[in-house]
Structure formats: C-alpha cells, structure tokens
C-alpha positions, 0 to 999 in steps of 0.5 A: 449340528443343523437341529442344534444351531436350528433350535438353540438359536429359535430358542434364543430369538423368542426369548429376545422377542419377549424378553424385548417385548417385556421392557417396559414392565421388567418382567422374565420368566415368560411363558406361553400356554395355547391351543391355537384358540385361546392363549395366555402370557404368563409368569410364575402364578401371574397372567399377564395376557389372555386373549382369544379366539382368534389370537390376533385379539386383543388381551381382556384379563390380567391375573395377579398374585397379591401377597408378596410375601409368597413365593413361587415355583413354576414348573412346566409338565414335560412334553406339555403346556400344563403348568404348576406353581408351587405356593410357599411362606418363608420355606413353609409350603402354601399351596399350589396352582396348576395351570392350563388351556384346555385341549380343544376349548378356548377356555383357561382354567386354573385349579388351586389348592391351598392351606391358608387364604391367597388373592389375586387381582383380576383387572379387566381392560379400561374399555370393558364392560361387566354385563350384570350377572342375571342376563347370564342364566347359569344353572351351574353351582358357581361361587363368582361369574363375570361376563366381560364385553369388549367394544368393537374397535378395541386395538389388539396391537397399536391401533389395529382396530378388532372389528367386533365386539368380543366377549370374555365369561370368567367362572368360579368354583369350590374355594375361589370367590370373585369380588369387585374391588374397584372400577375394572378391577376384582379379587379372586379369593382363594380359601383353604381348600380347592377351587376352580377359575375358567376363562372361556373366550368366544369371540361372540356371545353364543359361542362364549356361553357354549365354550364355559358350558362344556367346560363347566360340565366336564369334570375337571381331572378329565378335562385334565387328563384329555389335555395331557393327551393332547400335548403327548401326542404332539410332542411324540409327532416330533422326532426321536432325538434320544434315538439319534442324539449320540450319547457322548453328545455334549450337554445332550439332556440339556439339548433334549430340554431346548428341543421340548421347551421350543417344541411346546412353546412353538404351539401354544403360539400358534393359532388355529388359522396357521399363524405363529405369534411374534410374542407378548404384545404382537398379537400377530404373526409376521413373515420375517418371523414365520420363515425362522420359525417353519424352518425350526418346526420342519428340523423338528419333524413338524411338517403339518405346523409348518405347512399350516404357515 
C-alpha cells in the first residue's frame, strides 16, 4: 500500500505540474525524453522544448507537425524513453516517427519514414542566431544543417539569466530536408522514404560539433539499440514488482504501467548534476519537489537517483 500511495500520488503530482504548467497553451499528453544531458517536452509528434546540456538551460527548438489533417499515435516502448507516432490520413496509414535522446550524447534524434510528404515547422527562439553553413565544415553527406547560437543572458525561467553563449547544430539525412521559411522559423520536409533529424546540443561550441560528429558516424539502428540498452538496464535496477505484487492485487497490470511510466518519466527529468525537473517551463529543480520525488525513487528501488539529489 506504501509503493501504491507512493507512485500514484508522484504520478499524479507531475502530471499536475504540467499539466499547470501547459495552461497557457492548452496542451496534454505530455512527455518527457532525457539522458540527464539533454531533454526534450514533447506531445504526439511535436516537440515543444529541447534544451541542454545543462538542463537548467534555456529551450532553443520547437518542432511542429504542420498538416492538420494527419493524425496521430503515440507510443512509449515499455521499460524506456523511445517513443513512436504512428502517422495516418483518414484511417489510411502515412508513416511513422520514432523518437529518442541518445544514451550518452546530448543529442535528439528522429527517424521518419513516410509514404506520402510530411512538414514540420522548426522555430528557433527570437534571440538566436543562424551561424552561415560554411563556418561549419561537415565532411558529413547531410541534406540540411543548421548552427544555431544563443546569446548569453537568454533567461531559461523568468528572467534567470544563462550565463554563456549556448550553441544548438541541428542535422538532416536521407528524406528530410530543411528549408528557411522565415525570419527564426524553417521547415523540415519529410519526402517518402526514410530520413534522419539530430539535435545535438553543447553547450559550447567545441562540444556541439564533437557531440553531432559522433552522432552522425554511428549508424543509426546502433545508436538505437545501445539506447534500448540503457533504458533496460535501468528499468531492470528497480524492483521486481511482478515478483511482489499479489496477483488477486486489484488493477495490478495498471499498477505495474504507473510503476514504469513514473520510473521512466523520473529519469529523463533528471539531469546529470542530480537535480530532477519541476516540469515543462521550470527549467529547474527545487527542494519541496525533490523531497517528493527521492521519496518515490527510493520506494522504487532507485537509490543511486535518489541519492544523487
């Protein structure tokens, strides 16, 4: 009953943290993808936030889906943050879109595969700036780059203050194109076939291009899979809850789905330094929240987390 009471009401508090924290925007169906590096917001196809490292930064792209005659479906791979959104046209399947931040790297990266065009809107903050594509020097077979810079002294909450320039390189491959469509604002085209999109942070410079680099040498289904790895390795830390769970246990397999949906969601929102995120928009973490959260990770077996609060 303790675990119970524990996770459902963690469960609960996050979700009306965001939840509060969206009211401006009306948006639900939030979630959250990070190594402790880099994290992104997200809700069906669309990312709302990306920022990192560290997470205590301010968000530097938005990605949109622009047909709104597309719907979508989401799906979050058990026992991890990967993420898939199955794409479809009045019932008839387009696509899919599988998302992830990689295991190590502070880069986001996104695999499409479609049947028929899909365009997303990629805004950038008002106070970024594009640094020209030859300055960038990729011996890498890409079909769109971008360098994006943000000043020093953009606020990642309020008017907190990052006290250093912060440097964003986002990456395309195969089928997916990147065109300016306006001051601050690009369109990723998605043509049939599969394509590639990385977002690989810094913060610094040297450290944004080393970060895209590794990225972009590594194939894919490996980055992928050593991702997958991660995650189960994490999820298989906490405790067996099948094994102790009674199985006359009312509502237990929507119990054990709480259990790994709040295990996940804690640590993609916690960054490397130890800190756990207060949410969309509060790009930091504070004391009344951390107490609740190291509470919920240690009755879920997650002592190292917890202790590194």
């Amino acid at each position: 009953m303790k675990l119970f009471r524990y996770t459902v009401c963690m469960s609960l508090a996050m979700m009306a943290l965001q939840r509060s924290a969206f009211c401006q925007v009306n948006v639900d169906n939030i979630f959250c993808l990070g190594n402790g590096k880099m994290a992104a917001y997200g809700t069906r196809a669309d990312i709302l936030q990306l920022f990192g490292p560290p997470y205590s930064s301010p968000s530097l792209a938005k990605l949109t889906l622009q047909d709104s005659t597309i719907q979508v479906s989401s799906n979050r791979e058990r026992y991890t943050a990967i993420w898939s959104h199955t794409l479809s046209r009045a019932g008839v399947p387009a696509g899919t879109v599988t998302d992830f931040v990689d295991a190590t790297l502070p880069v986001f990266i996104r695999k499409v595969s479609v049947k028929t065009p899909v365009s997303f809107s990629l805004d950038l903050p008002v106070k970024c700036r594009v640094v020209p594509r030859e300055l960038q020097g990729f011996a890498f077979r890409l079909s769109g780059d971008l360098l994006v810079e943000s000043p020093a002294g953009t606020p990642f909450y309020n008017d907190y203050p990052m006290p250093y320039k912060q440097y964003l390189e986002i990456a395309a491959r195969g089928s997916v194109h990147i065109t300016q469509a306006g001051p601050g604002r690009y369109t990723v085209r998605c043509n049939p076939g599969e394509g590639y999109l990385y977002l690989a942070g810094g913060p610094r410079y040297p450290d944004c291009i080393t970060n895209v680099r590794k990225a972009l040498s590594s194939p894919y289904d490996s980055l992928l899979a050593a991702t997958r790895s991660w995650w189960q390795q994490f999820s298989h830390r906490r405790y067996d809850f099948r094994k102790t769970l009674p199985s006359t246990l009312p509502m237990r397999e929507q119990l054990l789905d709480i259990i790994d949906e709040v295990s996940v969601a804690l640590k993609t929102q916690q960054g490397a330094e130890g800190g756990v995120l207060a949410g969309h928009n509060y790009h930091l973490a504070y004391v009344r929240d951390e107490y609740g959260v190291s509470r919920c990770l240690r009755a879920l077996g997650y002592y190292r987390e917890a202790r590194d609060i």
